[in-house]
LUMTI-788718 format. One record per residue (C-alpha): residue in one letter; residue number from 1; x, y, z. Coordinates in steps of 0.25 Angstrom, whole numbers, padded with zeros to 4 digits. Each point is the difference from the previous one (the first is absolute). Example, Ala and Ser with C-alpha at 12.3 -4.5 7.8 and 13.67 -1.06 7.14 Angstrom:
<atoms>
  code  pos     c1     c2     c3
     A    1   0049  -0018   0031
     S    2   0006   0014  -0002
</atoms>
This chain:
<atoms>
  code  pos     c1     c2     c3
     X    1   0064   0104   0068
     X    2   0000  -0010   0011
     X    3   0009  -0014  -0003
     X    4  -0002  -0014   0004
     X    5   0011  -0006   0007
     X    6   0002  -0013  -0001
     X    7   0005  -0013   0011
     X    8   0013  -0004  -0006
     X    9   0001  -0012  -0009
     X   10  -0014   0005  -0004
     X   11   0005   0006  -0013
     X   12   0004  -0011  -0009
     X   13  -0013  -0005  -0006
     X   14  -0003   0015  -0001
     X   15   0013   0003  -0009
     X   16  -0003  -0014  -0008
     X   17  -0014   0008  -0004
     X   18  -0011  -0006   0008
     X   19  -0007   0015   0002
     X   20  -0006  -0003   0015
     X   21   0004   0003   0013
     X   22  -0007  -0007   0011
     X   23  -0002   0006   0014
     X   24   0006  -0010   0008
     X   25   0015   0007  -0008
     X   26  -0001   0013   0003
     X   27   0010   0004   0012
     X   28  -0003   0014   0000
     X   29  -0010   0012  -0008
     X   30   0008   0014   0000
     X   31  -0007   0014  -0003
     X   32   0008   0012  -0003
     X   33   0002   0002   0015
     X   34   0001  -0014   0005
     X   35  -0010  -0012   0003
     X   36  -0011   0001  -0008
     X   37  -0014  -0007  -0003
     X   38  -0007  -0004  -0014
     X   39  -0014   0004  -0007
     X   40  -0005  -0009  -0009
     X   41   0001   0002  -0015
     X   42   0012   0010   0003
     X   43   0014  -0001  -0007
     X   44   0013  -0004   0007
     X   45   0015  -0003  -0002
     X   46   0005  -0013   0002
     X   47   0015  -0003   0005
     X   48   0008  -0013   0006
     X   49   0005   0001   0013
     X   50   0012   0005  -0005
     X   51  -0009   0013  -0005
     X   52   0002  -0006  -0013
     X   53  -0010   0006  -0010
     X   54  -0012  -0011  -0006
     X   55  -0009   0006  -0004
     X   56  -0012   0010  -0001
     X   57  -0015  -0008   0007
     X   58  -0014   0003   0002
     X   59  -0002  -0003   0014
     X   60  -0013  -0006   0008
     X   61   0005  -0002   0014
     X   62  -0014  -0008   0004
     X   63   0005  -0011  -0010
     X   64   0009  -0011   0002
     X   65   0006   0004  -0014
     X   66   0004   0013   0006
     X   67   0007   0005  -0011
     X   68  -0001  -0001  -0015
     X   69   0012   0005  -0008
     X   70  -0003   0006  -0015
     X   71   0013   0008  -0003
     X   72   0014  -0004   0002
     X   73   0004   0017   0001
     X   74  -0008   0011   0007
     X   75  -0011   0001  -0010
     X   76  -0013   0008   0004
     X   77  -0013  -0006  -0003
     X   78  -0009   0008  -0006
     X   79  -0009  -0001  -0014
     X   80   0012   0001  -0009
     X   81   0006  -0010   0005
     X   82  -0011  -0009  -0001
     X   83  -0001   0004  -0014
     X   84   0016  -0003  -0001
     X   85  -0004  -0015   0007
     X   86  -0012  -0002  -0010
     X   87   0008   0002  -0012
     X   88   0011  -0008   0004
     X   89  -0010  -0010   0002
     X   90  -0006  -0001  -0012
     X   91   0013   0002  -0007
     X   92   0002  -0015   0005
     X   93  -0013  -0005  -0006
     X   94   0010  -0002  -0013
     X   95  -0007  -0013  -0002
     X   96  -0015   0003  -0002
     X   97  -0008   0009  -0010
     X   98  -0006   0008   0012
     X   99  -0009   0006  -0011
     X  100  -0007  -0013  -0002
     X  101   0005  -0008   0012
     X  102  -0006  -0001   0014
     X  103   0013   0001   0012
     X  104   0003   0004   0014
     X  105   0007   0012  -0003
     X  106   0006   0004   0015
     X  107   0004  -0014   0009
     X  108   0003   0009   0014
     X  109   0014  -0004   0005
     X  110   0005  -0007  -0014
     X  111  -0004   0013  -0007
     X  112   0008   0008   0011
     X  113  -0014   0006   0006
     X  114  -0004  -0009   0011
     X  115  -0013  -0002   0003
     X  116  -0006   0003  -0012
     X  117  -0007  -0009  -0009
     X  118  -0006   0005  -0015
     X  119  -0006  -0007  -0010
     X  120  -0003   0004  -0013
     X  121  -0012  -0007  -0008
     X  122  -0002   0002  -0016
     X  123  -0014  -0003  -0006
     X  124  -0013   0002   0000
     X  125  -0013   0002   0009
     X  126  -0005  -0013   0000
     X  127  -0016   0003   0000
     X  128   0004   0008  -0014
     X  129   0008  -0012  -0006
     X  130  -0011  -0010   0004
     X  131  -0011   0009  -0004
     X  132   0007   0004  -0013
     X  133   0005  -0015  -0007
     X  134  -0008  -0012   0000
     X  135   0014  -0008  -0008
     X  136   0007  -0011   0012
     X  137   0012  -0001   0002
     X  138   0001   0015  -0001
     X  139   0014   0005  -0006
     X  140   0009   0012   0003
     X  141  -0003   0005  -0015
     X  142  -0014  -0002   0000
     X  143  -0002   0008   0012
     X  144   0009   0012  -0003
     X  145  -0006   0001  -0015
     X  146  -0014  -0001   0005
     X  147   0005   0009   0014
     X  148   0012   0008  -0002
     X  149   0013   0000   0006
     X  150   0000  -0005   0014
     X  151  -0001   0009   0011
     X  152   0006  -0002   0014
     X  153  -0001   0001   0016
     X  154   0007  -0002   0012
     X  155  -0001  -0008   0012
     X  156   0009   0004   0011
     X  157   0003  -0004   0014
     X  158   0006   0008   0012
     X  159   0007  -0008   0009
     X  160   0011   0007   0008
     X  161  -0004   0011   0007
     X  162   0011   0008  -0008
     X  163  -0008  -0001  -0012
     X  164  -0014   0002   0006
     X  165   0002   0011   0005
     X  166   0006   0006  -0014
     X  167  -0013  -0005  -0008
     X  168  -0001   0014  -0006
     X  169   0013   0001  -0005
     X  170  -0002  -0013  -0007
     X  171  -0011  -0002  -0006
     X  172   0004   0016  -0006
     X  173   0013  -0006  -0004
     X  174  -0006  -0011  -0006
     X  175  -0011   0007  -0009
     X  176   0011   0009  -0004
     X  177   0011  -0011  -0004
     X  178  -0010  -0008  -0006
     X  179  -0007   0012  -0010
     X  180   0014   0007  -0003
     X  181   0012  -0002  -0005
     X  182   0007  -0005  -0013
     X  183  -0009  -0013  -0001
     X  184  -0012   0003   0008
     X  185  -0007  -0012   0005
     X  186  -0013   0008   0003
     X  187  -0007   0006   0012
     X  188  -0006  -0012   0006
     X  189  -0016  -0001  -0001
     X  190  -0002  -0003   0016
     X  191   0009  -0003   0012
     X  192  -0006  -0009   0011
     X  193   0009  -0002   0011
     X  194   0000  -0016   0007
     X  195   0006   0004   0014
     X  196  -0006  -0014   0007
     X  197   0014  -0007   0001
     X  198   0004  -0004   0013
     X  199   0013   0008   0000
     X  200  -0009   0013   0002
     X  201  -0004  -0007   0015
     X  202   0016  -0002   0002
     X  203   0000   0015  -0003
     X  204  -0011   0004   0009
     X  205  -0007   0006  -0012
     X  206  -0016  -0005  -0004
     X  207  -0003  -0008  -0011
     X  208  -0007   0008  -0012
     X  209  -0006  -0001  -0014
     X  210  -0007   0007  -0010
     X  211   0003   0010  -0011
     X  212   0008   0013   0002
     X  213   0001   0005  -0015
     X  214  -0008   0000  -0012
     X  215  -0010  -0014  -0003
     X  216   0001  -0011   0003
     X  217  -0010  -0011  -0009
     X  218  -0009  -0005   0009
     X  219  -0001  -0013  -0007
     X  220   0017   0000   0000
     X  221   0007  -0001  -0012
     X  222   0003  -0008  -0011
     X  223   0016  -0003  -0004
     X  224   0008  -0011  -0007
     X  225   0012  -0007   0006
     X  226   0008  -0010  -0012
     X  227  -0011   0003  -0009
     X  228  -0013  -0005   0009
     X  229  -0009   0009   0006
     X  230  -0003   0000   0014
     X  231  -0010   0009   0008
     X  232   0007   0007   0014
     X  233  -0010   0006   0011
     X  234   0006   0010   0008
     X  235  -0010   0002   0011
     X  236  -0001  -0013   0001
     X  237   0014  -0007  -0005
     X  238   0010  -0006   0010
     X  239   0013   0011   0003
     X  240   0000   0008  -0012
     X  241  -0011  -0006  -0008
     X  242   0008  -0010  -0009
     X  243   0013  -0007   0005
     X  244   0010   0003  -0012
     X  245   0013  -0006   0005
     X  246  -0005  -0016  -0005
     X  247  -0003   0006  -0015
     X  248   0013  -0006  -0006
     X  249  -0001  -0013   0008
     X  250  -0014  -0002  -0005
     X  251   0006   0003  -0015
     X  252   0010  -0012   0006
     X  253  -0013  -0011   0001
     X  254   0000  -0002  -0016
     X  255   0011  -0010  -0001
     X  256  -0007  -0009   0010
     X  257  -0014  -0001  -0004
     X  258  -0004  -0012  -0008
     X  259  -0013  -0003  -0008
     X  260  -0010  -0006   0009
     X  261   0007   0007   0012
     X  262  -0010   0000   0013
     X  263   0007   0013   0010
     X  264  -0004   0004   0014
     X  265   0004   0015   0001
     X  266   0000   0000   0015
     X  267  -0002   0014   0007
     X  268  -0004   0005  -0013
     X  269  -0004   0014   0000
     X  270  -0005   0004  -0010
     X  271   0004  -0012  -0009
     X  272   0014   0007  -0004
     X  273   0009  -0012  -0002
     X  274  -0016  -0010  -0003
     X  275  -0004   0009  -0013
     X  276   0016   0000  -0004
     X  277  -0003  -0016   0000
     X  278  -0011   0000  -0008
     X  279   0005   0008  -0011
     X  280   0010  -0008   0001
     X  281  -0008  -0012  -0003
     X  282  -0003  -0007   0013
     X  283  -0012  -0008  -0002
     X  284  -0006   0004   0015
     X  285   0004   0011   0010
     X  286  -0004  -0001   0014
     X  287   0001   0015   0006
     X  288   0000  -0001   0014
     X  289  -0002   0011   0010
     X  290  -0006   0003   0013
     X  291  -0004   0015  -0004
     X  292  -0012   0001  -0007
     X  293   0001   0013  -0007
     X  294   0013  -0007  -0005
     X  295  -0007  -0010  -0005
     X  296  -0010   0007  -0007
     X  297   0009   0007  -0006
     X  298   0007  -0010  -0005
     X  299  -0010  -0007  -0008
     X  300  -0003   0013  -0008
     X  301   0016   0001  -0003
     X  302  -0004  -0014  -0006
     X  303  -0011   0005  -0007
     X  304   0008   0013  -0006
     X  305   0012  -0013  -0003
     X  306  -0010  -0009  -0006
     X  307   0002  -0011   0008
     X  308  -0010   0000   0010
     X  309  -0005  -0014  -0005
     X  310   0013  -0005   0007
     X  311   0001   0006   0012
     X  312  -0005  -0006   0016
     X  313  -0002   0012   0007
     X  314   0002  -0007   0015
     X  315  -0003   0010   0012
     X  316   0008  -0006   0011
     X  317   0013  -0001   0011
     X  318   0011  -0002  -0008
     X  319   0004  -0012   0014
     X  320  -0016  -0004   0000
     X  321   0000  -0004  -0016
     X  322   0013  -0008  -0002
     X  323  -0005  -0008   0014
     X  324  -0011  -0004  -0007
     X  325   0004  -0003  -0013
     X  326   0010  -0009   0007
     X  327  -0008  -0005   0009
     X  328  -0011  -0005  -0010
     X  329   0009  -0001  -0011
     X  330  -0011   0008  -0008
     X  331   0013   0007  -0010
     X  332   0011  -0002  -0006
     X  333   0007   0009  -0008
     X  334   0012   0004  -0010
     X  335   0004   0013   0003
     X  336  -0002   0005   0015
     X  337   0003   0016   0003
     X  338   0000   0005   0014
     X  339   0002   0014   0002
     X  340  -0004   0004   0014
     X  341   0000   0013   0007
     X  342   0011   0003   0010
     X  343  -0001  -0011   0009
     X  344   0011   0007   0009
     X  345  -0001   0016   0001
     X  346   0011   0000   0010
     X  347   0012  -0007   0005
     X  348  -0008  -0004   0014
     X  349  -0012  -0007  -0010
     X  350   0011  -0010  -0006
     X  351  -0003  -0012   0007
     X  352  -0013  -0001  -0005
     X  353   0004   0004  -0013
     X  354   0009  -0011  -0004
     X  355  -0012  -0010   0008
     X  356  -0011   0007  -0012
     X  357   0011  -0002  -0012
     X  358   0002  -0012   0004
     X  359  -0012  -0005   0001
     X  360  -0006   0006  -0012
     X  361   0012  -0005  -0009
     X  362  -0002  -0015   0006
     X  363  -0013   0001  -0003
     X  364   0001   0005  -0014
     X  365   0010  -0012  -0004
     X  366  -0009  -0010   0005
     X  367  -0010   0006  -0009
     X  368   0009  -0001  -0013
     X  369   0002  -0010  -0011
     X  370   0013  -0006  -0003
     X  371   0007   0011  -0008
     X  372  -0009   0010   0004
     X  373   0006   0014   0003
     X  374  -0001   0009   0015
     X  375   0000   0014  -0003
     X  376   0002   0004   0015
     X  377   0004   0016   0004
     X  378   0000   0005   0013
     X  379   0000   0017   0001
     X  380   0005   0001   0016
     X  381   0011   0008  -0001
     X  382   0004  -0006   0015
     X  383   0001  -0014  -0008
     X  384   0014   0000  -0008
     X  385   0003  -0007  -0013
     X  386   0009  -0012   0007
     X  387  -0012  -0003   0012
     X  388  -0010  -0001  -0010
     X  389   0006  -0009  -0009
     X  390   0003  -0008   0013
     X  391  -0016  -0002   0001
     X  392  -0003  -0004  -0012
     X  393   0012  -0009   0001
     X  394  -0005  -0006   0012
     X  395  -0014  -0001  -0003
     X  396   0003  -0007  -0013
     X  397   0008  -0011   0009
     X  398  -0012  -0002   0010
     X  399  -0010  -0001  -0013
     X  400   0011  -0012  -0005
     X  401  -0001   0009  -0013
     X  402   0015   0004  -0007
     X  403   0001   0013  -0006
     X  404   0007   0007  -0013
     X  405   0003   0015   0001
     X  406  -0005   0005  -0013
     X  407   0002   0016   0004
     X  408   0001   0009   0011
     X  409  -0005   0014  -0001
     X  410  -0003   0013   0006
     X  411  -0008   0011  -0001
     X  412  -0001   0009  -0013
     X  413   0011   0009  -0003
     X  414  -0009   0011   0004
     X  415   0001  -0003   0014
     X  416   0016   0001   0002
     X  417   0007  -0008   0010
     X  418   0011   0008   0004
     X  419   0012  -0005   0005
     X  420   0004   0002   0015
     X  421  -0015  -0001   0003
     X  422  -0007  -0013   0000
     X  423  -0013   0005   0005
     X  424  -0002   0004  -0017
     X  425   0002  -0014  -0003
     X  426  -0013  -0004   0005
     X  427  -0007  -0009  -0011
     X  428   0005  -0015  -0004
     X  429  -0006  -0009  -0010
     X  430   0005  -0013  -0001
     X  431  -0003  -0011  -0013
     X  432   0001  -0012   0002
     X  433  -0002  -0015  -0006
     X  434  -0005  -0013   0007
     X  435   0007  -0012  -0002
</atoms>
């Protein structure tokens, strides 16, 4: 086994948990007979300087990230263990009925496999809900009597070159996990992988979609989050086809929304956080988005909601649309979300970053009543709590508007932040009053 020495003082963030070791720390590579180089997707020990042991890593010595640590003991990686990692997994689920519940099941480095991403989707193939029930809003009941129980698939993204190359293992390890055991979930119906993240470029791997196991609707599928029905196209959708970590902080927009409310769901989607509004009893819901598809897909989750006589759909750039409002004073509203995409994907990237946050959040405050409410999350994971809150601090003061923290959340509990590495900690969603 060849072992990763490391430049002394480079150990500390290491012992505290963060499971990365960076190129630029590495003092020396050792083989059983000296000097030694790295291939990709290979395992190898860790030490300090002072051949204390860290850690066991997958390596990729063409990446900055040259080492990714999954096991704190000399653990060998082979299909049972990915079966041992799954498990454990799913054993932290505790909060969610995984029989009826949609979740990411496997979140890389927090779930102690780094660069692996799963998602788990419950429902129904959506052309066979549509074509089967005419009743709006549709109901979990209504479609699992006219239906049957759910059924499930599997969105999956390889984003290390550790895991990539292992993909047979996995996806065996999965199926098996996943249709065994004491409480079987099932073997899921289809496995599509989503391999088009940026992080795969880092690792000098080629993006790649489409299915590797069983079917996968071609219409996308049908599945409920707090009770409201939602379609999710994974051929088409964003990451892995629906973004699960806001479910709870839609749930959280209830309290907020008064009768008669006009909302602006900026950077929509496919109108997650607008159809919660509306069935919430917002009067209007502008769902804004510069993707089409998005859009259009949005306005049929209206349609299975039964609100799609209050819902905008507005195709545009997120920075375009809140100009113009401004400019022509053409809106104003009650309730404005933004939930952009990463604005920042790496540290070099900030600058700009905190320049788009902090536009976008000026721009939305300007847009809102007085004692109207910002909903405003930013998902960069290179964008800490304390620095975001800054910007909207500051964009508040230069739109001479005063602000009331109402709540400040993160992603759902089945994406785990774990301590010591603060990359897990990615998503932040503030609530806030206008005074």
């Amino acid at each position: 086994m060849k072992r990763i020495i490391l430049k002394a003082g480079e150990a500390r963030r290491i012992v505290g948990g963060h499971p990365w070791v960076y190129d630029n720390e590495v003092a020396q590579i050792l083989g059983p007979e000296g000097p030694a180089t790295l291939e990709p997707g290979e395992t190898a020990d860790v030490e300090s300087s002072g051949k204390t042991y860290l850690g066991r890593a997958l390596v990729n010595p063409h990446s900055k990230i040259i080492a990714r640590i999954y096991s704190p003991s000399k653990e060998g990686i082979d299909r049972g263990f990915f079966k041992r990692r799954i498990r454990e997994a799913l054993a932290r689920r505790t909060g969610y009925d995984l029989y009826q519940e949609s979740a990411r099941i496997v979140f890389g480095e927090a779930d102690f496999l780094p660069g692996l991403i799963i998602d788990r989707f419950v429902g129904w193939p959506l052309e066979t809900v549509e074509a089967s029930l005419s009743e709006r809003p549709l109901s979990f009941a209504m479609v699992a009597s006219a239906l049957g129980p759910p059924r499930s698939w599997l969105s999956v993204q390889f984003l290390s070159y550790g895991m990539d190359s292992r993909r047979g293992d996995i996806v065996a390890a999965l199926e098996e996990v996943l249709g065994k055991g004491p409480r079987p979930l099932g073997i899921p119906q289809g496995i599509i992988e989503k391999s088009s993240a940026l992080f795969r470029e880092r690792e000098g791997l080629p993006l790649r979609e489409g299915p590797i196991a069983g079917n996968i609707p071609p219409g996308g599928i049908l599945l409920f989050e707090n009770g409201f029905p939602f379609g999710v196209s994974f051929e088409q959708g964003q990451k892995t086809g629906y973004f699960l970590d806001q479910k709870e902080n839609r749930r959280r927009l209830k309290p907020w929304i008064v009768p008669d409310a006009r909302i602006l769901d900026a950077c929509s989607y496919t109108g997650g956080f607008g159809i919660h509004a509306a069935r919430f009893g917002a009067a209007s819901v502008y769902v804004a988005d510069s993707d089409p598809e998005a859009l259009h897909l949005a306005v049929k989750n209206a349609q299975l909601n039964g609100v799609a006589d209050r819902i905008i759909p507005v195709e545009g750039d997120i920075f375009d649309l809140l100009r113009t409002y401004e400019r022509h004073r053409m809106e104003r509203f009650d309730l404005i979300i933004l939930d952009p995409p990463a604005f920042a994907k790496t540290h070099s990237s900030l600058e700009g970053a905190f320049r788009g946050y902090k536009e976008i959040n000026l721009r939305a405050l300007k847009l809102l009543h007085k004692g109207g409410i910002l909903v405003t999350c930013s998902c960069s994971q290179a964008v800490d709590e304390h620095r975001f809150k800054r910007i909207v601090a500051e964009a508040a003061q230069d739109a001479e508007r005063r602000l009331v923290q109402l709540d400040f959340r993160y992603q759902a509990p089945d994406h785990p932040i774990l301590v010591g590495y603060d990359e897990s900690l990615y998503l932040k969603c503030g609530f806030y009053r206008v005074l």
